[in-house]
FIRO-574245 format. One record per residue (C-alpha): residue in one letter; x, y, z. Coordinates in steps of 0.2 Angstrom, whole numbers, plus 5000, padded with zeros to 4 digits. Example, Ala and Ser with C-alpha at 12.3 -4.5 7.8 and 13.67 -1.06 7.14 Angstrom:
<rs>
+-----+------+------+------+
| res |    X |    Y |    Z |
+-----+------+------+------+
|   a | 5062 | 4978 | 5039 |
|   s | 5068 | 4995 | 5036 |
+-----+------+------+------+
</rs>
This chain:
<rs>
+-----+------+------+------+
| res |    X |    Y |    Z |
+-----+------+------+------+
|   x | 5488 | 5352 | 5483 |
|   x | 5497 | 5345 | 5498 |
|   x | 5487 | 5337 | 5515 |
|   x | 5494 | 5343 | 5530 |
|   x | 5501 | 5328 | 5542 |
|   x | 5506 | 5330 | 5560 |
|   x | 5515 | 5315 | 5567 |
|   x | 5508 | 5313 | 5586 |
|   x | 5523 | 5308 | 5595 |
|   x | 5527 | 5308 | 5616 |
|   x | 5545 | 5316 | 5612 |
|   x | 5554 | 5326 | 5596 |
|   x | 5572 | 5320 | 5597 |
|   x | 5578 | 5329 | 5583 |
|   x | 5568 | 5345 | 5583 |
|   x | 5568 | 5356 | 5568 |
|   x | 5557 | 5370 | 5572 |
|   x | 5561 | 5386 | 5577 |
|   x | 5555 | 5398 | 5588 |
|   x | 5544 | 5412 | 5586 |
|   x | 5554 | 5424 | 5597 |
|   x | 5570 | 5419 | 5585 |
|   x | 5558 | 5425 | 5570 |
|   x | 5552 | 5438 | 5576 |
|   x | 5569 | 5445 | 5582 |
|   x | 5578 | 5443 | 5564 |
|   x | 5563 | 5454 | 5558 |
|   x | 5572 | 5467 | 5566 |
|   x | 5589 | 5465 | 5559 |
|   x | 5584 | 5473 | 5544 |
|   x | 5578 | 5487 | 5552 |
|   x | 5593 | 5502 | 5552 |
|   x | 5594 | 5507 | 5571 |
|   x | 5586 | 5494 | 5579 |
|   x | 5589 | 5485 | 5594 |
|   x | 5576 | 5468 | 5599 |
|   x | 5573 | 5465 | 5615 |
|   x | 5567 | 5449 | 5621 |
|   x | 5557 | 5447 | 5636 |
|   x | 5562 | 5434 | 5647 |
|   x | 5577 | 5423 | 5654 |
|   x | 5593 | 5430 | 5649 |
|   x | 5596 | 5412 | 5641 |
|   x | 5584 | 5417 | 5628 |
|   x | 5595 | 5432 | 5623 |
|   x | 5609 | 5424 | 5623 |
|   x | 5604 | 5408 | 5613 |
|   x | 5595 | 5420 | 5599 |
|   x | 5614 | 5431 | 5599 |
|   x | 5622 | 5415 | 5598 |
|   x | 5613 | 5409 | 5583 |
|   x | 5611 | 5422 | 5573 |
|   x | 5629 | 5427 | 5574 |
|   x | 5635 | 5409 | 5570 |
|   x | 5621 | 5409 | 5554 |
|   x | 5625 | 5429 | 5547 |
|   x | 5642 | 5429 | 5552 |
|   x | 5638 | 5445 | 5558 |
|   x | 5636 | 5451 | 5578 |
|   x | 5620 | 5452 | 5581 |
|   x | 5611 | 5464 | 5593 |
|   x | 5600 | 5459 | 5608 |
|   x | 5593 | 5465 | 5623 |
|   x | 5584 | 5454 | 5637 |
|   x | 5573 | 5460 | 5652 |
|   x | 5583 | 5448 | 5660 |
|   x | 5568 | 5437 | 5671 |
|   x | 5572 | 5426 | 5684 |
|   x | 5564 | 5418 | 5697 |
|   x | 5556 | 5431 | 5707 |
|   x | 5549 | 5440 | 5694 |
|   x | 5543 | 5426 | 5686 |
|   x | 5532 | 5423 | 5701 |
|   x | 5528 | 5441 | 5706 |
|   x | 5529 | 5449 | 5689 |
|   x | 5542 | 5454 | 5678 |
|   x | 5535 | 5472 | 5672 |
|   x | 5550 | 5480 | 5684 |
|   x | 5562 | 5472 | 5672 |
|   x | 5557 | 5476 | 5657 |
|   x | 5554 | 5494 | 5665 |
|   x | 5572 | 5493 | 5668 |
|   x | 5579 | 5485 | 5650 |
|   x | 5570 | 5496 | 5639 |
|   x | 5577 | 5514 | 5651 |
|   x | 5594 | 5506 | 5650 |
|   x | 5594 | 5502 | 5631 |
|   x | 5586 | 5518 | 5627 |
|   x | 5599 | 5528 | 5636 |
|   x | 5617 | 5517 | 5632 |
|   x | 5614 | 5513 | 5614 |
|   x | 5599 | 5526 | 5608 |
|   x | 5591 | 5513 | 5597 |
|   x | 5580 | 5521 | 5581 |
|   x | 5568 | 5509 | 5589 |
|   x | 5566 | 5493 | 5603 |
|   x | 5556 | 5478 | 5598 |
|   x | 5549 | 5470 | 5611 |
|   x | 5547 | 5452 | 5610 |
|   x | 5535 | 5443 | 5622 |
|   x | 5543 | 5424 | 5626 |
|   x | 5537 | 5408 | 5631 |
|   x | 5541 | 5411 | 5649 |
|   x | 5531 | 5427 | 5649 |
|   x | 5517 | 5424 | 5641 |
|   x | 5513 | 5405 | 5650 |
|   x | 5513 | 5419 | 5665 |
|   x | 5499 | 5429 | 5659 |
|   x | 5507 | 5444 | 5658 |
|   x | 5500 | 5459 | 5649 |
|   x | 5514 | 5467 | 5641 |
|   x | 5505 | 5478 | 5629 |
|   x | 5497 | 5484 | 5646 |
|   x | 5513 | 5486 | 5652 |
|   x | 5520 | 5498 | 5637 |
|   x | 5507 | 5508 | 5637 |
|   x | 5508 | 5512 | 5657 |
|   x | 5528 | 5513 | 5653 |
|   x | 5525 | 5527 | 5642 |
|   x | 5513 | 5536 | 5652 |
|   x | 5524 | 5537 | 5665 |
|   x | 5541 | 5540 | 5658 |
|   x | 5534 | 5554 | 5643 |
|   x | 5553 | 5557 | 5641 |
|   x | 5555 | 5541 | 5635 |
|   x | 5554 | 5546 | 5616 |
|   x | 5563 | 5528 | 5607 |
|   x | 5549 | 5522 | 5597 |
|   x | 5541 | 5503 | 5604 |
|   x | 5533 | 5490 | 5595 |
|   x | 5527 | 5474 | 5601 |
|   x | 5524 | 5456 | 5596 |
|   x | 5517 | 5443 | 5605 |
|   x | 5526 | 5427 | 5598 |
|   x | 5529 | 5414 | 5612 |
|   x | 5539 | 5398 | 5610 |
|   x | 5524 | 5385 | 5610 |
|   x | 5517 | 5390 | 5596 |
|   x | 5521 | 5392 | 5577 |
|   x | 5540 | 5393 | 5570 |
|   x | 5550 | 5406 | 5565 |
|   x | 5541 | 5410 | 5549 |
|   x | 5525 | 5414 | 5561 |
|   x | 5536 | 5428 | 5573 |
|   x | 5545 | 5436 | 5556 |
|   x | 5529 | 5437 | 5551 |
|   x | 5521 | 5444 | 5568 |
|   x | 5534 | 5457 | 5569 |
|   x | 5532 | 5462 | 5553 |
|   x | 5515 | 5467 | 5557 |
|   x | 5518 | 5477 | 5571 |
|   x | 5532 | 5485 | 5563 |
|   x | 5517 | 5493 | 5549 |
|   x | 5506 | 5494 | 5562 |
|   x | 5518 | 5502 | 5573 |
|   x | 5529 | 5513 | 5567 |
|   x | 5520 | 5521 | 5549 |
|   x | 5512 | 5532 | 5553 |
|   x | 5495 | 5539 | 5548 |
|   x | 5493 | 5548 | 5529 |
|   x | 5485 | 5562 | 5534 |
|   x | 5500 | 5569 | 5543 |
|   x | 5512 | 5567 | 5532 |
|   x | 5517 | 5578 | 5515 |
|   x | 5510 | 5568 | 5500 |
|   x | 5522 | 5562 | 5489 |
|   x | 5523 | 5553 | 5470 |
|   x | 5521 | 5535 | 5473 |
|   x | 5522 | 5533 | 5454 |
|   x | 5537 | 5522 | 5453 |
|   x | 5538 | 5517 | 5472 |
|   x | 5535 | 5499 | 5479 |
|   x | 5533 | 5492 | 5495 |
|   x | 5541 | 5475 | 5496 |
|   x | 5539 | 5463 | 5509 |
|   x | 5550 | 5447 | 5512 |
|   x | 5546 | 5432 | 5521 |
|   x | 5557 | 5425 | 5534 |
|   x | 5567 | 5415 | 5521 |
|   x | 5575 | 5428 | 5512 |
|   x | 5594 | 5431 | 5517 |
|   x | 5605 | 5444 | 5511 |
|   x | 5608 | 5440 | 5495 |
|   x | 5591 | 5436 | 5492 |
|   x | 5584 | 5452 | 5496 |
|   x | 5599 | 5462 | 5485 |
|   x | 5593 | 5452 | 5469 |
|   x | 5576 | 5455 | 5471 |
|   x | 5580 | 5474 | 5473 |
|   x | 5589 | 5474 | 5458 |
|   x | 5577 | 5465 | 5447 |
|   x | 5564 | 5479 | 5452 |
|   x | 5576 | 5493 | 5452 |
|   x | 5579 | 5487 | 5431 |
|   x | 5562 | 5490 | 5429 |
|   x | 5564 | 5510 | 5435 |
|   x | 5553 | 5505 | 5450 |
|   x | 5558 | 5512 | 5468 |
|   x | 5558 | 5496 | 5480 |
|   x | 5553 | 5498 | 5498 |
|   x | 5560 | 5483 | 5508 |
|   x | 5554 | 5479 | 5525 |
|   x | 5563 | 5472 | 5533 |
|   x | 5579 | 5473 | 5521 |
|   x | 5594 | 5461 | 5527 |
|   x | 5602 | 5463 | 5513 |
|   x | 5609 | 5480 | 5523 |
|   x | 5607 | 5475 | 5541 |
|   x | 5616 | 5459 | 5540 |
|   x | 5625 | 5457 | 5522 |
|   x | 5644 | 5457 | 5530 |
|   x | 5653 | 5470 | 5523 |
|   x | 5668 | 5478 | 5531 |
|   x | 5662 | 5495 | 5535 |
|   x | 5675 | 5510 | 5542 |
|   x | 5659 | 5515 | 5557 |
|   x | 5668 | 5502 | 5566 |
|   x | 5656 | 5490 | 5580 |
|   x | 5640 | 5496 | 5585 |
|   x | 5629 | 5490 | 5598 |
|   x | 5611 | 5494 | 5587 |
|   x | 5608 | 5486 | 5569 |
|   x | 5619 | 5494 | 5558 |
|   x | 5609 | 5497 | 5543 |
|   x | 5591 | 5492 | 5536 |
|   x | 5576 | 5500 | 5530 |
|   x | 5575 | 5516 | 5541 |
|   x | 5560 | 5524 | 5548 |
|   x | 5562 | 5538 | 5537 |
|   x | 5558 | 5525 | 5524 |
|   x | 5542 | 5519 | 5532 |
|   x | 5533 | 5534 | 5530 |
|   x | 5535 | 5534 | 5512 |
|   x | 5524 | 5516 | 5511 |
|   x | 5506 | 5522 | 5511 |
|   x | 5511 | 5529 | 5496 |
|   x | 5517 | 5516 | 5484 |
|   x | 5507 | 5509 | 5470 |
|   x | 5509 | 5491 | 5476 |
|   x | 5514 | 5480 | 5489 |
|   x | 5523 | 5464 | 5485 |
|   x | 5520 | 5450 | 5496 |
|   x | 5534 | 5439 | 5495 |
|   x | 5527 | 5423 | 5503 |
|   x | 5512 | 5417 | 5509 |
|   x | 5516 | 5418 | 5527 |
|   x | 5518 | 5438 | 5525 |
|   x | 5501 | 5442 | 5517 |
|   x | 5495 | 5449 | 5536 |
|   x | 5506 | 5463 | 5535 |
|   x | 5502 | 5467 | 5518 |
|   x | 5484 | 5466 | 5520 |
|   x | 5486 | 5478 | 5536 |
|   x | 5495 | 5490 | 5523 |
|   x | 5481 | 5488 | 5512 |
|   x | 5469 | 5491 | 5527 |
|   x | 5477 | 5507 | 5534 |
|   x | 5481 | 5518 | 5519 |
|   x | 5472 | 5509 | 5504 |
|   x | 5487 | 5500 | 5496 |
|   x | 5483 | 5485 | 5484 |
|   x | 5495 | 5469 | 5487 |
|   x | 5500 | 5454 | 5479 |
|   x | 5506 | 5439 | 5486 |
|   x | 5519 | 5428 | 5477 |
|   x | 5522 | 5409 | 5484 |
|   x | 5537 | 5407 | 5479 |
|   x | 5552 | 5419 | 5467 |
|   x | 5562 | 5403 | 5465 |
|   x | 5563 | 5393 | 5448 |
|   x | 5554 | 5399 | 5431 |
|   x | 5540 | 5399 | 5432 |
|   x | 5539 | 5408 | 5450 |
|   x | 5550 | 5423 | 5443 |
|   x | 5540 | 5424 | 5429 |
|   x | 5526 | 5427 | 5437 |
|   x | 5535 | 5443 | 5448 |
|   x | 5543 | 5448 | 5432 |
|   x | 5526 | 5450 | 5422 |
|   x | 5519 | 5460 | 5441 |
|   x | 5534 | 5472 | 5437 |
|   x | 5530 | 5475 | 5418 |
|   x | 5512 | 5479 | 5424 |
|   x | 5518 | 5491 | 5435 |
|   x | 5530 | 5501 | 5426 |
|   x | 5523 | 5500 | 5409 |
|   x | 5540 | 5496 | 5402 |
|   x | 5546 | 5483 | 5391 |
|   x | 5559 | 5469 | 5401 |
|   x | 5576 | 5474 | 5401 |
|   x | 5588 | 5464 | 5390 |
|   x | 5599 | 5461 | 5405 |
|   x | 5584 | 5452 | 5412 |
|   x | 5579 | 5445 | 5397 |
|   x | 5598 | 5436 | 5395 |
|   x | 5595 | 5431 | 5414 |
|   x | 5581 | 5420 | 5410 |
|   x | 5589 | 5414 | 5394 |
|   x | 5603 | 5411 | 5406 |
|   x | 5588 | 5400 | 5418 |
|   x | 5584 | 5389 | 5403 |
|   x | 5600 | 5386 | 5399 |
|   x | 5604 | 5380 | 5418 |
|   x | 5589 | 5368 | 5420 |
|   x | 5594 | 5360 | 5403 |
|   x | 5613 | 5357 | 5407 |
|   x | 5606 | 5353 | 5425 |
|   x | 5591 | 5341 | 5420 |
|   x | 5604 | 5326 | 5414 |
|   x | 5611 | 5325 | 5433 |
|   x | 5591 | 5331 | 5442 |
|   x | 5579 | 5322 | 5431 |
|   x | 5572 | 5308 | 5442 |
|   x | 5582 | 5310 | 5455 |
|   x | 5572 | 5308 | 5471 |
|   x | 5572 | 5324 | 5483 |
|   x | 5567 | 5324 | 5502 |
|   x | 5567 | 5343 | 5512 |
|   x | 5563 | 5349 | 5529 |
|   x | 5562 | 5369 | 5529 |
|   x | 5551 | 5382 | 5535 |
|   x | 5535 | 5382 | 5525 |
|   x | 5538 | 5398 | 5511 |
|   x | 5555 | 5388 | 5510 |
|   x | 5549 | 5373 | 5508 |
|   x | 5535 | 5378 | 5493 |
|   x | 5548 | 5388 | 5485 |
|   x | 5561 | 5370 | 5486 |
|   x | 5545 | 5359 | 5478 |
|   x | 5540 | 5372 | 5466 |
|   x | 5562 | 5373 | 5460 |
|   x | 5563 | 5351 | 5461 |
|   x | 5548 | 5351 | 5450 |
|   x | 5554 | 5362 | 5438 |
|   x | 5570 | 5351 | 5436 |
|   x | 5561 | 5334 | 5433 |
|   x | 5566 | 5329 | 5452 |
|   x | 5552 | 5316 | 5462 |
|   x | 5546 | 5323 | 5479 |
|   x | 5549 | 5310 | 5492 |
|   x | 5547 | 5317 | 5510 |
|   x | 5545 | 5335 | 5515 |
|   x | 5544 | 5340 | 5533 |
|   x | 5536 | 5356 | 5539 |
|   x | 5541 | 5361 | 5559 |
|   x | 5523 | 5371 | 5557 |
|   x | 5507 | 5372 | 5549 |
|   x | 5507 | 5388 | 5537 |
|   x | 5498 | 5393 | 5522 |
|   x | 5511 | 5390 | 5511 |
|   x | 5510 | 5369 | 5513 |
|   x | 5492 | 5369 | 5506 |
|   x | 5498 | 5375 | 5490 |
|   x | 5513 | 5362 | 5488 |
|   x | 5507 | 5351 | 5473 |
|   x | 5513 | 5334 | 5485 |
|   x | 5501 | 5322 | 5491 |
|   x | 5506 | 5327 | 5508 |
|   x | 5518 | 5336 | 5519 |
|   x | 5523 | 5329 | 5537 |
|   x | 5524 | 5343 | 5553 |
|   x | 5536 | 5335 | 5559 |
|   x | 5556 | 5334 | 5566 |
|   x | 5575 | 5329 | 5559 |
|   x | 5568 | 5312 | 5565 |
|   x | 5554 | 5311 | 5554 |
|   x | 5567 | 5317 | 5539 |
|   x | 5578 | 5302 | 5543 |
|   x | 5565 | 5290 | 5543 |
|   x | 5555 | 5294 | 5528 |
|   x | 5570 | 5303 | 5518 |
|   x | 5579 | 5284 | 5517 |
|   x | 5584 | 5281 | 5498 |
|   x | 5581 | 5299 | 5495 |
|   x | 5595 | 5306 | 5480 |
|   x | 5596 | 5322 | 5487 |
|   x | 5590 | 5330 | 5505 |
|   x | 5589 | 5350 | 5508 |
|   x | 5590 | 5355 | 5524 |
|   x | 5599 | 5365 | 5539 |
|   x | 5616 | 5363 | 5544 |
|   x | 5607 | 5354 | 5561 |
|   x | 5602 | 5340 | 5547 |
|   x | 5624 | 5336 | 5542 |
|   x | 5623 | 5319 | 5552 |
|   x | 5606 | 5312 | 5548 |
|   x | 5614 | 5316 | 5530 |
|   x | 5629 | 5305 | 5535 |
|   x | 5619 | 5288 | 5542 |
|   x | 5608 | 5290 | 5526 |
|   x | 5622 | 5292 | 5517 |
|   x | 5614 | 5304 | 5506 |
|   x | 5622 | 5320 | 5502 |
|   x | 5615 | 5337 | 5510 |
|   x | 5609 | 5353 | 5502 |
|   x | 5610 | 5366 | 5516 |
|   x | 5599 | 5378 | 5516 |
|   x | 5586 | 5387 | 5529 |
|   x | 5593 | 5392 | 5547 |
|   x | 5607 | 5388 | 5553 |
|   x | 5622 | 5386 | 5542 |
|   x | 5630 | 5388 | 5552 |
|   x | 5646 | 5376 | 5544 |
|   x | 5648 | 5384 | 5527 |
|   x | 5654 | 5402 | 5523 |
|   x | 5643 | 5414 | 5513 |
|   x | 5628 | 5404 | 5515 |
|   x | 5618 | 5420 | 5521 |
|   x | 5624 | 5430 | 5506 |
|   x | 5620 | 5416 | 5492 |
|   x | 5603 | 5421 | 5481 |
|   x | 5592 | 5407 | 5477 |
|   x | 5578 | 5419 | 5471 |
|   x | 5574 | 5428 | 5452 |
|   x | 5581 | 5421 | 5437 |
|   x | 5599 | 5422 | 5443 |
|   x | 5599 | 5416 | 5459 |
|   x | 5587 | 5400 | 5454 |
|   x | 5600 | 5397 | 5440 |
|   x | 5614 | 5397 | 5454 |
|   x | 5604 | 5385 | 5465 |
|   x | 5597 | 5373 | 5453 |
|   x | 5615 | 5373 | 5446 |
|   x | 5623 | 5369 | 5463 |
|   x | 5611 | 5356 | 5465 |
|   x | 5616 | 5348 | 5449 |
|   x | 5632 | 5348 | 5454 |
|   x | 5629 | 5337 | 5472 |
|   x | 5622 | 5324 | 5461 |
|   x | 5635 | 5325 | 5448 |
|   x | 5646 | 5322 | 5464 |
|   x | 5639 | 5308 | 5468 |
|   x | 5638 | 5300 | 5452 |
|   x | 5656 | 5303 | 5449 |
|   x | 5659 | 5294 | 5468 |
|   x | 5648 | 5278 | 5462 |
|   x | 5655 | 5276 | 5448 |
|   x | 5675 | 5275 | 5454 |
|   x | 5666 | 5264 | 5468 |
|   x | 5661 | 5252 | 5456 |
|   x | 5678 | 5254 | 5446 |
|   x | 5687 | 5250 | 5463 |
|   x | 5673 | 5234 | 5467 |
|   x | 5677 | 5229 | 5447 |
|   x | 5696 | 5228 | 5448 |
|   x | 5695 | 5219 | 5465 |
|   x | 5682 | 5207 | 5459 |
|   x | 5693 | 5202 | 5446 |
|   x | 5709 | 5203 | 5454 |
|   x | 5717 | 5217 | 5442 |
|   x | 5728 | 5227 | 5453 |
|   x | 5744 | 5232 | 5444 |
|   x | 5738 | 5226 | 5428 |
|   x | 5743 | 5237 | 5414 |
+-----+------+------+------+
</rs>
């Protein structure tokens, strides 16, 4: 299992982390309805709109209490007063998240004292709130989708008592880490669904931010997710399905609150990791593995033999999120590939069970200096010019991509999309042999001076 490593450094000149704030607003993208709101500096808003819409494609909504220097010195609970009466009444959100930023939490302020004196005094005010805590200076971005997940089930589900009971025979609550995209979640959904199981996603991207054309035209809320209608049906389900370590709170608060047993997967990436999942679902329904998921897997095993002749060997460095980044290792293993640097932006859970000697908390920087005579790195779009000076070519993957097109709707989990990926992959290398080879073809003829001969 991998050591943990942070490198102690004055500066970061090539940061890779993330914010919390950033993760715990995409949580809320996959909620139908939804409308985050950050508070702090309108920059922080702005940036976070910027980025998601450059990554998904897809506008992205976003609200900001809108802090500036006087409040940030005499208190800011005014503005967020303010942002969440003006959200509620122009847009009429399902629900507002309210995200607690660096800027107001090095402040001191209480703002779960502050909602709660909010809603006492405006009882009119009838949009539900949640609330997570998830400054800047701590964590990544895997730690606020993961914090906002949280309050989300603590939040909004509410208690069992006071609802109608239900069959939770074939239902499932699912629960995806911070690095499933679109395409991701959709796959995972249909290898439940194939098992006549009911999946209950939280949050589900793969509505809120897929980018289809709809005929609703623009609107100023998520367009589509899990709604809160949805929610009330969790308590009920047979199981919950972690998906990622860094999302095992939530679960366990599920668990806590109205008795439902979980599992956490590491990874749904590769073999061996959908395997795993697959064998979960056959326990849980009772029924045999469909032969459309059975020729999926035969279609795997095909991929990682065709794939092995270009991966075997090959020398793999990565800098993701940490659920990412296990998921990456677990896949490269899988295809014969050596692990030769991976870089964390954050402690998590999932590095420990990496099977690495060690993995560095580190930046970009750290990548370019450890990643030299790599084969293959996997990375962010923000990692395309280290690539370049290495000179080695660059699988994007993680947040951004912001320089390719359908980035957030390509799968890399189940047996499909790990055949996609691994296939892809292959195909980089194959690239590059192809491109040494005519540069030794090219050095050959001009060594021995056969231009125009033949």
């Amino acid at each position: 299992m991998a050591r943990a490593v942070s490198i102690k450094k004055d500066v970061s000149v090539d940061p890779l982390k993330l914010s919390r704030p950033l993760g715990a607003a995409m949580a809320l993208l996959g909620v139908a309805g939804a409308m985050p709101l950050l508070h702090g500096a309108q920059g922080c808003a702005s940036f976070a709109k910027v980025f998601f819409t450059r990554h998904f494609r897809e506008p992205a909504p976003m609200g900001t209490s809108a802090l500036s220097e006087m409040p940030v010195i005499l208190g800011g609970e005014e503005n967020l007063r303010r942002a969440l009466l003006k959200l509620s009444q122009k847009f009429h959100p399902s629900m507002i998240g309210v995200i607690a930023t660096a800027l107001s939490e090095t402040r001191g302020e209480d703002v779960r004292g502050m909602l709660e004196s909010f809603k006492s005094d405006h009882l009119e005010f009838k949009t539900p709130l949640v609330f997570a805590n998830a400054p800047d200076f701590q964590g990544s971005l895997e730690d606020g989708f993961a914090l906002m997940l949280e309050a989300l089930v603590s939040g909004l589900i509410p208690d069992d008592r006071a609802l109608k009971p239900i069959s939770g025979e074939r239902l499932v609550n699912v629960l995806p880490s911070a690095g499933f995209g679109p395409g991701d979640v959709d796959d995972i959904k249909e290898l439940i669904q194939a098992f006549g199981l009911i999946p209950v996603v939280l949050p589900d991207l793969s509505l809120g931010m897929d980018g289809r054309l709809s005929g609703g035209g623009f609107r100023p809320v998520v367009m589509d997710g899990t709604r809160l209608d949805e929610l009330g049906k969790m308590p009920f389900a047979r199981m919950t399905l972690a998906l990622g370590k860094s999302v095992e709170g939530a679960a366990s608060r599920l668990q806590e609150c109205f008795g439902v047993p979980y599992r956490v997967f590491d990874s749904v990436t590769g073999l061996q990791a959908t395997d795993r999942l697959v064998s979960a679902l056959i326990e849980l329904s009772g029924a045999k593995v469909p032969q459309k998921i059975q020729r999926d897997r035969e279609r795997l095993l095909d991929t990682m033999l065709d794939a092995h002749f270009f991966t075997g060997g090959k020398k793999l460095s990565a800098a993701l999120e940490p659920d990412e980044l296990l998921a990456v290792a677990q896949l490269a293993k899988e295809a014969g590939m050596e692990l030769q640097a991976l870089i964390g932006p954050a402690n998590g859970p999932a590095l420990a069970a990496i099977e690495a000697e060690e993995v560095t908390i580190g930046d970009l920087g750290d990548l370019e200096r450890m990643a030299a005579g790599s084969d293959l790195l996997v990375a962010s779009a923000r990692a395309a010019r280290l690539a370049k000076r290495l000179g080695v070519p660059l699988f994007r993957m993680g947040m951004p991509v912001f320089d390719r097109v359908g980035g957030a709707m390509r799968s890399k989990v189940g047996y499909n999309g790990s055949a996609r990926i691994l296939a892809d992959i292959a195909n980089v290398l194959l690239e590059l042999e192809e491109q040494k080879l005519e540069e030794r073809e090219h050095h050959a003829v001009s060594h021995f001076g056969l231009e125009g001969v033949g």
